[in-house]
N, C-alpha and C positions, 0 to 999 in steps of 0.2 A: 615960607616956602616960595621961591621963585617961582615966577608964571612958565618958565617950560617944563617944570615938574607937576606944576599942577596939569598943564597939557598931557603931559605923562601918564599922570592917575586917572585922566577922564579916557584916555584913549582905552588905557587897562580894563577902565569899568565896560566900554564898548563893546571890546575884543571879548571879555564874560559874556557879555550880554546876549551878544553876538553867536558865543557858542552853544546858547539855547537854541539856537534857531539851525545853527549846524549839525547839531547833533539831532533834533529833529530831523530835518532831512536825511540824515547819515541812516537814522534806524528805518523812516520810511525805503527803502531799498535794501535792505540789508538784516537780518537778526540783529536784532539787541546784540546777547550776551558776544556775538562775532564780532560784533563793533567795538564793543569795549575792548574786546584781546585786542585786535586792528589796532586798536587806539593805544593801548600800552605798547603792544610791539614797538610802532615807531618811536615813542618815548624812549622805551629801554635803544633802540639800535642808535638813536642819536647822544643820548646821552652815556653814554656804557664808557667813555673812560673816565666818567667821573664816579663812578662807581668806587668806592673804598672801604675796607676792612670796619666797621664799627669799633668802639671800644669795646673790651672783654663787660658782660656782665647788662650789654645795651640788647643781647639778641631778642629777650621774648619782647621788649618795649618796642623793638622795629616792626618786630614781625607782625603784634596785633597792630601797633596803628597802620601798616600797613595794607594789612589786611580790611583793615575796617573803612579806612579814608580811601583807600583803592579796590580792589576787585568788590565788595561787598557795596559799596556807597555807590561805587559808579554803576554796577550792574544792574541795580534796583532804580536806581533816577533814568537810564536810559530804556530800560523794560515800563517805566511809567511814560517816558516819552514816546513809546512805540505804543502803547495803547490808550495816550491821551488824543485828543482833537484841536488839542492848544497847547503854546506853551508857557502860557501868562500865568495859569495858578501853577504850575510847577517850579517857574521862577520865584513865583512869590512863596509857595508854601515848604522851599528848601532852606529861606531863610529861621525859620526855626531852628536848625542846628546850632546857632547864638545863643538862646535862653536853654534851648537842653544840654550843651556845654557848659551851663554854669549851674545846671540842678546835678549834671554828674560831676561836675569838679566839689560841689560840695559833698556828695556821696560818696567819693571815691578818693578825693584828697582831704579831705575834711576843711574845706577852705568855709567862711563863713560870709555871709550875706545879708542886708541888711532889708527895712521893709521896702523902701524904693528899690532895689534892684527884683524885689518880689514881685511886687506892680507892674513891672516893668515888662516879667514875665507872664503874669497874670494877662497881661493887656494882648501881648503875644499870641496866646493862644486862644484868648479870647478871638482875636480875627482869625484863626483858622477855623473856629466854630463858624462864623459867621460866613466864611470861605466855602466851607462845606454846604453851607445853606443854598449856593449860587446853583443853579440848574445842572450847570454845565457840568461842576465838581458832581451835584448829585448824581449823575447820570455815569458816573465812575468814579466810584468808592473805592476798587480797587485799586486807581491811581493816587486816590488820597492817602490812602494806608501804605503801599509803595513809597510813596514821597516821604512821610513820617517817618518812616523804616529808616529809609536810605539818610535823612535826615540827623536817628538815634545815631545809626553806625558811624555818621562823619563827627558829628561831636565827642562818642568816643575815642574815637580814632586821635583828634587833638589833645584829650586829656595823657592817652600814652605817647602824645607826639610830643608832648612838655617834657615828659621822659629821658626821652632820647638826647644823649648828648654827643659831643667831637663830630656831630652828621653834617655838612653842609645842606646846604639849601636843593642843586643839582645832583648829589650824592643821594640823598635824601628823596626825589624825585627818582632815580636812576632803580633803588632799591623798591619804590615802589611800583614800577614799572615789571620789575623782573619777579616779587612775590606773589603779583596780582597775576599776569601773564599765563603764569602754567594753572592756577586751577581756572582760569575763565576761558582757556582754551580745550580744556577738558570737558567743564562742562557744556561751553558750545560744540564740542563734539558729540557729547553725551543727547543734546535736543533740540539742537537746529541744523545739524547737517549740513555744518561751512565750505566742506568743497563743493559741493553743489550750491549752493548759494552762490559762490564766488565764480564758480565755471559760468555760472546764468549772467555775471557780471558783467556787464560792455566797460571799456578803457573810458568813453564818455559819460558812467554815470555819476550823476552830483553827489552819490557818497563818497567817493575817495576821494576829491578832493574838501567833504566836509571833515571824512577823519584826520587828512591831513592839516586842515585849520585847528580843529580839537586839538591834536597834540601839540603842533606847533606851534601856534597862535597861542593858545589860552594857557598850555601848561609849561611851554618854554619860554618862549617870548613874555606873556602876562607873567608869569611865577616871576624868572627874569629880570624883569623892568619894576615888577614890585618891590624885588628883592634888594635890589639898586637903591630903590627912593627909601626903602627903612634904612639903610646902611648911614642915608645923611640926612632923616629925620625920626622922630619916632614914630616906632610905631602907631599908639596911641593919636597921634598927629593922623595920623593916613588913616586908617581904618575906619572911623565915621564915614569917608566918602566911597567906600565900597557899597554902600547902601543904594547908590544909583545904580546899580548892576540889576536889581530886580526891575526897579521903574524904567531902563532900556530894555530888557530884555520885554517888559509888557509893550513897549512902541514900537518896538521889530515885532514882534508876533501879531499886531495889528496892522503893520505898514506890509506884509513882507508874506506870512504866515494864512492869514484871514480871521486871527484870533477875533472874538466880540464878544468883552469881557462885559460882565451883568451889573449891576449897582451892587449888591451882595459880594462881589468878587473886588470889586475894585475899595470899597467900604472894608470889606477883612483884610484887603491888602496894605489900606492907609493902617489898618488895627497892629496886622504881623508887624511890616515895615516901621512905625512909630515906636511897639513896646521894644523891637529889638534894637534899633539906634537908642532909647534909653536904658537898655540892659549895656551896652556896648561904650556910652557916657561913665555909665557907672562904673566898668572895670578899669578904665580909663585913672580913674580916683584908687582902684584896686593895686593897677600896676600890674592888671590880669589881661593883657593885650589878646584877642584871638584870632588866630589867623585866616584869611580870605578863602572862600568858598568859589569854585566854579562846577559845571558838570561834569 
């Protein structure tokens, strides 16, 4: 891989990292669940000519991983990040969706696994145990369970994303943008009362321009520019170093945030982080590539 592609991949892991830290601020001011429509909106309005008919026979495989990877995954991670105080175990405890992608691909596609990639997940979860130990997780359990949640839905979400075939990459984002959009603005209609939120909203506050880095930045631009470097490498090749995206997003939530991550937090995080870059080796050997995570 040439050094400005690797430039490439470090910037993309930033730009993830990066939008933990935006999306924080976005929900501080703002409902959750309004910020996620916000945030699909602009997706769907910028991408909308890339929108295309599916093949006959792809509709329910779009629709759930749509549903699961969008309105459902995002609205649970950003509803944890409006009522976490950090955003360093949320970074780290979404990368679970690695090892529960490959306990549903064997569930659900009957794909088969060996003991090392078991270990692998074993070790996984083991640092989420360990994660949960840290004061700060304890003191919101409900963010923990949130995070897992939104974590099940995104793995999901990829196994029917394998599914889907003739979608583009942008096409494929555009659809997810417009299936997520009408129930997450419904139910932000339904329990947080967005035009009042938004009427309260000054032109200067730092969440519109973090939803605008969310879409732009993380989901067009990062999708984008990743999509770019798999085209002239494999994927397999690239994917290992998306693993620096939690280990930035803990140095932004420390430099940036005020995060002050515990020995238990940052110990479950070396646990998550280690078994899921070995779960991630191993598919590697599978030929079961999976694809990158942001919020």
């Amino acid at each position: 891989m040439p050094g400005s592609h690797r430039v490439a991949l470090l910037l993309i892991c930033l730009i993830w990292a990066g939008n933990f830290l935006a999306s924080a601020i976005a929900v501080d001011h703002l409902p959750p669940v309004t910020v996620t429509a916000m945030r699909f909106s602009v997706v769907l309005a910028l991408l909308f000519p890339f929108l295309q008919r599916p093949r006959k026979g792809q509709w329910l495989n779009l629709l759930i991983a749509c549903w699961c990877m969008g309105a459902l995954h995002f609205a649970l991670v950003f509803l944890a990040l409006k009522r976490s105080t950090d955003v360093s175990s949320v970074a780290i405890l979404m990368q679970v969706y690695v090892p529960i992608s490959t306990i549903l691909a064997v569930a659900i596609l009957g794909e088969r696994i060996g003991w090392r990639t078991i270990s692998g997940i074993a070790l996984a979860f083991g640092g989420v145990l360990v994660v949960g130990l840290d004061p700060v997780v304890l003191a919101q359990l409900d963010v923990l369970a949130m995070v897992l949640t939104s974590a099940f839905f995104l793995g999901l979400g990829t196994i029917f994303m394998r599914r889907v075939q003739g979608v583009g990459l942008f096409s494929f984002q555009a659809w997810n943008a417009l299936l997520s959009v009408v129930p997450l603005a419904i139910l932000a209609w339904l329990i947080e009362s967005p035009v009042e939120a938004l009427a309260a909203t000054s032109w200067s506050s730092p969440a519109l321009p973090a939803i605008l880095y969310s879409a732009v930045g993380a989901s067009i631009i990062g999708h984008g520019t990743f999509y770019w470097l798999i085209q002239r490498h494999e994927v397999n090749t690239v994917t290992p170093y998306l693993l620096l995206v939690p280990i930035l997003a803990v140095a932004l939530g420390v430099l940036f945030h005020g995060d002050q991550p515990g020995p238990r937090l940052l110990a479950g995080g070396a646990m998550v982080i280690g078994g899921v870059l070995w779960v991630t080796i191993r598919a590697r050997y599978r030929k079961r590539p999976l694809p990158p995570v942001e919020p």
